[in-house]
C-alpha positions as CSV (number, residue, x, y, z in Angstrom):
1,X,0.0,0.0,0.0
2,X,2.9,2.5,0.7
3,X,4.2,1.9,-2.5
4,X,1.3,2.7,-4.1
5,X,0.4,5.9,-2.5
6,X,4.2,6.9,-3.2
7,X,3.1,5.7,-7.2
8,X,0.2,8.1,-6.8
9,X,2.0,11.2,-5.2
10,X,4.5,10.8,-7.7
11,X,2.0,10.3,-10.8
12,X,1.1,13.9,-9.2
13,X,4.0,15.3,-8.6
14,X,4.7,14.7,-12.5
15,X,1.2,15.9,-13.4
16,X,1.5,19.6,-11.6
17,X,5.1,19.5,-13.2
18,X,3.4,19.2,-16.8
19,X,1.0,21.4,-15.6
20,X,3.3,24.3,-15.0
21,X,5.1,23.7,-18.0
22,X,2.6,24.1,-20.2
23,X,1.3,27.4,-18.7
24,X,5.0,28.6,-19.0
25,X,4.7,27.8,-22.2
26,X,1.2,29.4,-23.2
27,X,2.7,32.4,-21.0
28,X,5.7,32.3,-23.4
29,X,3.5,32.3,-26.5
30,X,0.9,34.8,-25.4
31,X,4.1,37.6,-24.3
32,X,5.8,36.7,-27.8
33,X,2.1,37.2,-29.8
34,X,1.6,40.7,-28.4
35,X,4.7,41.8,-28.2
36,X,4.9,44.6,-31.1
37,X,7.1,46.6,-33.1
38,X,7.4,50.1,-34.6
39,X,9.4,52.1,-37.4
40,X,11.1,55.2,-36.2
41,X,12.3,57.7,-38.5
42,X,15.7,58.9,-37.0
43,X,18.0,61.3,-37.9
44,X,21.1,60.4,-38.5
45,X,22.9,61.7,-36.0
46,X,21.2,59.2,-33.9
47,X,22.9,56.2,-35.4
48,X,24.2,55.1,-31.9
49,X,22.1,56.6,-29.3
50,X,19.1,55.0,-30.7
51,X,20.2,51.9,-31.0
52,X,20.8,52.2,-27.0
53,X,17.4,53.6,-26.5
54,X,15.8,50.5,-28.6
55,X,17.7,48.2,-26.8
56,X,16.3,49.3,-23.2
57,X,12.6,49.7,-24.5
58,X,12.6,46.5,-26.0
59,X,14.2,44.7,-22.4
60,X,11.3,46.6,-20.5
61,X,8.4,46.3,-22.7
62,X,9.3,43.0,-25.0
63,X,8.3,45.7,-28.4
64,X,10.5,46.2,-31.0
65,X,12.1,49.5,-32.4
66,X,13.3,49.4,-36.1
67,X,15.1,52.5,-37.0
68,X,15.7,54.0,-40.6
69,X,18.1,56.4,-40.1
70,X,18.8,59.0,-42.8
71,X,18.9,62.9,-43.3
72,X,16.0,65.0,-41.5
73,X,14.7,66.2,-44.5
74,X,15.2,63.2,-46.4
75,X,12.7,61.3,-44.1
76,X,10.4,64.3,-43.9
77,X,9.5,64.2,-47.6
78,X,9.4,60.4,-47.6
79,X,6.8,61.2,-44.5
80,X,5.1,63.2,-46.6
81,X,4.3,61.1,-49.7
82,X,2.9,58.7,-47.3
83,X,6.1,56.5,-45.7
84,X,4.5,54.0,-43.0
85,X,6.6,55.7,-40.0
86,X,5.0,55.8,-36.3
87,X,7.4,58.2,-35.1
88,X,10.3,61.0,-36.7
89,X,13.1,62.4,-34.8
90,X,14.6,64.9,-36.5
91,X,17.9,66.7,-36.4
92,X,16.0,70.2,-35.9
93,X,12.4,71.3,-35.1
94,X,11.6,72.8,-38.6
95,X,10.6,69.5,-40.0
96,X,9.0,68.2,-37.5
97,X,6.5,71.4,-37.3
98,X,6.3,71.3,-40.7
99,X,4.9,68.3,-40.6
100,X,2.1,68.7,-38.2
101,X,1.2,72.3,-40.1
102,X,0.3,69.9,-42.9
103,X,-1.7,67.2,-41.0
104,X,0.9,64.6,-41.3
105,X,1.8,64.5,-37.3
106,X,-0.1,64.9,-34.1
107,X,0.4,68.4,-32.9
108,X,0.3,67.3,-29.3
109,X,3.3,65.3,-29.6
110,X,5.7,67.5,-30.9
111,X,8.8,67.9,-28.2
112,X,12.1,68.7,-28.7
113,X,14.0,65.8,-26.8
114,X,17.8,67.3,-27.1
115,X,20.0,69.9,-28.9
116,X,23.0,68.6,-30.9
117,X,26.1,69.8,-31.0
118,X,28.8,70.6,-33.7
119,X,32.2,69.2,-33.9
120,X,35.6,69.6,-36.0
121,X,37.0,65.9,-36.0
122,X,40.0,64.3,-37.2
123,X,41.7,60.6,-37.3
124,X,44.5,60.3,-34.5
125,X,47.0,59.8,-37.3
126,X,46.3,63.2,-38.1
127,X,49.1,65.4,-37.0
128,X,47.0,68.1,-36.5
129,X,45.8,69.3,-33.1
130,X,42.1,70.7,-33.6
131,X,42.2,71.9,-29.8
132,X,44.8,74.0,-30.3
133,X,44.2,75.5,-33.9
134,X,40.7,75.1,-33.7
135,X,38.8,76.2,-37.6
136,X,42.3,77.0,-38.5
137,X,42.9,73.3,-38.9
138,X,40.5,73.8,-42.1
139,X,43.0,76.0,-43.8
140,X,46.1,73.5,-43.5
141,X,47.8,72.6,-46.9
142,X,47.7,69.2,-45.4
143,X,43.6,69.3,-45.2
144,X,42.5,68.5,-48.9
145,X,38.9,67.4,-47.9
146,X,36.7,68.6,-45.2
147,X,33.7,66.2,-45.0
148,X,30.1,67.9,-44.1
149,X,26.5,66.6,-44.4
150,X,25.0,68.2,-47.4
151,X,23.1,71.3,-46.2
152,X,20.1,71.1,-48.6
153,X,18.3,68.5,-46.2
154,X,20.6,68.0,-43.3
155,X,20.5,70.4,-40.1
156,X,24.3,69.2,-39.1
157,X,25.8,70.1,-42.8
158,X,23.9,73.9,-42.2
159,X,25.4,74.5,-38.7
160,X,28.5,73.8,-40.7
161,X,28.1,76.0,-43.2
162,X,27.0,78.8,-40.9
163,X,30.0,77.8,-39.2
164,X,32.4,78.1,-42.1
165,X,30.4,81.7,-43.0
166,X,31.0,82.7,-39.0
167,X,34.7,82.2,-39.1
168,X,35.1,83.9,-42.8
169,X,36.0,80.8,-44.4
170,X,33.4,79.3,-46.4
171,X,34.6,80.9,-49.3
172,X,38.4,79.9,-48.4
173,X,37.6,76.5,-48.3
174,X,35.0,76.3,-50.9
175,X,37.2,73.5,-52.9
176,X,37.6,71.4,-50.2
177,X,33.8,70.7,-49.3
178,X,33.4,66.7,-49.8
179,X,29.5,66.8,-49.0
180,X,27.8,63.1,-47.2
181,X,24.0,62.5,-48.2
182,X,23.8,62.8,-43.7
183,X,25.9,63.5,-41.0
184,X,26.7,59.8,-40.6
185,X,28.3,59.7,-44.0
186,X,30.0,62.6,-43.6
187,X,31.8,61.4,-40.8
188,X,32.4,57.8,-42.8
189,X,34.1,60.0,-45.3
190,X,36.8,61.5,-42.4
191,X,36.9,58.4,-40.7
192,X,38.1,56.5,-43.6
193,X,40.4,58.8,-44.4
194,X,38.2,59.9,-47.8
195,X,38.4,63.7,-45.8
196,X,41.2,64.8,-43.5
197,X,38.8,67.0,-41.2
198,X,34.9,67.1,-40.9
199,X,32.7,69.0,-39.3
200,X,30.3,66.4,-37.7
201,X,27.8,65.4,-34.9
202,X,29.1,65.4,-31.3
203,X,26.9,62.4,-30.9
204,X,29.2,60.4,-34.0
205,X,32.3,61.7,-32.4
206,X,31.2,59.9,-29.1
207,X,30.6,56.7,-30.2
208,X,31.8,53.5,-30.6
209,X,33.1,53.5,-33.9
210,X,35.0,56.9,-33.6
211,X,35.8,57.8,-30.1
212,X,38.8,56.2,-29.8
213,X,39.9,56.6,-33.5
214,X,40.2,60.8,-33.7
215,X,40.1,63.7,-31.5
216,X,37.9,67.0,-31.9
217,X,37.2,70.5,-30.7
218,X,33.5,71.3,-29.7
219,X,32.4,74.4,-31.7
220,X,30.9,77.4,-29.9
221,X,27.4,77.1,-29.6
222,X,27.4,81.4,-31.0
223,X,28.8,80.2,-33.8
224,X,26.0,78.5,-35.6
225,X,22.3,77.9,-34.9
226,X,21.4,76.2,-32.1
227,X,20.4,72.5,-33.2
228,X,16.7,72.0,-31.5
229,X,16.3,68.4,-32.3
230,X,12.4,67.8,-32.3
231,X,9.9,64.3,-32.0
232,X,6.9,64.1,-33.5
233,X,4.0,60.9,-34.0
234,X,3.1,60.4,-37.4
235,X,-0.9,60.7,-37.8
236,X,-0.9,57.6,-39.9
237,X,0.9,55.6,-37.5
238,X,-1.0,51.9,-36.4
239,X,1.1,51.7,-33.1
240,X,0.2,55.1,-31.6
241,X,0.4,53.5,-28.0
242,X,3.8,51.9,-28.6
243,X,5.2,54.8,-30.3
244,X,4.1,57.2,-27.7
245,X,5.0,54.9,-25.1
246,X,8.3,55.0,-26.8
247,X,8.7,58.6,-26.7
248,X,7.6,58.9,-23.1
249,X,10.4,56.7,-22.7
250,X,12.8,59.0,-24.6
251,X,12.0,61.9,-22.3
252,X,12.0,60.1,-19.5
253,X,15.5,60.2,-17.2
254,X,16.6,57.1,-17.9
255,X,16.0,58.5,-22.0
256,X,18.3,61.6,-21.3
257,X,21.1,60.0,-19.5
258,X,21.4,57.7,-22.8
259,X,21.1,61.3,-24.8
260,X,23.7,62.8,-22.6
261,X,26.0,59.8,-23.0
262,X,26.2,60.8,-26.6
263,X,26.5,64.7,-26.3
264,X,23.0,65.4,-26.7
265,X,21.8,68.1,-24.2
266,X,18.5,68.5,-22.9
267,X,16.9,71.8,-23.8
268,X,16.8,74.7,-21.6
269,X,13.3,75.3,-23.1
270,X,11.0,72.6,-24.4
């Protein structure tokens, strides 16, 4: 008899075991199934700091963040003629506003979530100091190419050339202009040694991929207009939750520290 109540407990001990498994299971199945994803038009002075801010949303909330990352005004137009985006993060506020003046964003989501930052960068096996000759390093005979983001639809390449017009040397080193389709090629171009110098994203000079390949001098923020990086939610969007709840996340502390980590600065004025 005590072998067969010890069958019995067992047979039920096996039985809850299966049971449990299974519901993990269904659990398991049931988080996967709703578990969602949204596209995020980024500027691309973003590259990196996104990918971080992806990477924690997804951890907390199991949905997914796919990024297409290109020049502001690039991505506005393809907003415009009806690209499936839920959200656009722009290198400057013009777009954005642009955008809900037309219908094409939700007005109440509009924020500006940092301000950028300009920087002259070059590769370490440049000889040049750009902390100690600062925009002069643009003028050296040994500077043949000067990578910037092309100014017709990047903010970054038009703080570059109101940089260049600040310190009297646009014309001076006219020639020398190499221009990248975004910031992020731009600073390809100098980091592979296609440009000598470029005048690039803070937020590219602080990442993985550059930081320990050059050295830079931060530009005074009088020297060029200040870059009010704005957020909008695209009206069309099917995932207005997520994508809000993604922006919320954005603003959030833990959102700015990630910014900060990359030279973005929070605004003094929302």
């Amino acid at each position: 008899m005590l072998f067969l109540r010890i069958g019995k407990r067992d047979c039920r001990i096996r039985w809850a075991g299966r049971v449990i498994l299974l519901l993990l299971v269904a659990t398991t199945i049931t988080s996967t199934a709703s578990a969602q994803s949204i596209t995020v038009a980024a500027a691309a002075d973003l590259n990196y700091a996104l990918t971080d801010l992806a990477g924690q949303f997804e951890r907390i909330t199991g949905n997914k963040v796919i990024p297409t990352i290109g020049a502001s005004g690039n991505l506005y137009s393809q907003i415009m003629n009806g690209a499936p985006f839920d959200l656009f993060f722009s290198a400057d506020e013009e777009y954005p506003k642009r955008l809900v003046e037309s219908g094409k964003a939700d007005a109440t989501s509009l924020h500006i979530y940092a301000v950028g930052h300009l920087v002259l960068w070059v590769p370490n096996s440049s000889p040049l100091d750009p902390s100690k000759l600062q925009m002069a390093v643009l003028t050296e005979p040994s500077v043949k190419r000067i990578a910037i983001a092309n100014p017709m639809h990047a903010p970054y390449g038009r703080a570059a050339t109101a940089a260049l017009e600040h310190y009297g040397l646009k014309s001076k080193v006219a020639d020398k202009l190499v221009l990248g389709e975004n910031i992020s090629q731009a600073a390809q171009f100098v980091q592979s040694g296609n440009a000598q110098a470029g005048l690039i994203a803070l937020s590219l000079a602080k990442s993985p991929a550059m930081e320990a390949k050059g050295k830079y001098w931060e530009l005074p923020l009088d020297t060029y207009p200040e870059l009010r990086q704005a957020v909008v939610v695209v009206t069309a969007s099917q995932q207005k939750k997520i994508a809000q709840a993604f922006l919320d996340f954005v603003l959030s502390a833990e959102g700015e520290a990630v910014l900060k980590k990359y030279g973005l600065t929070p605004p003094t004025h929302p």
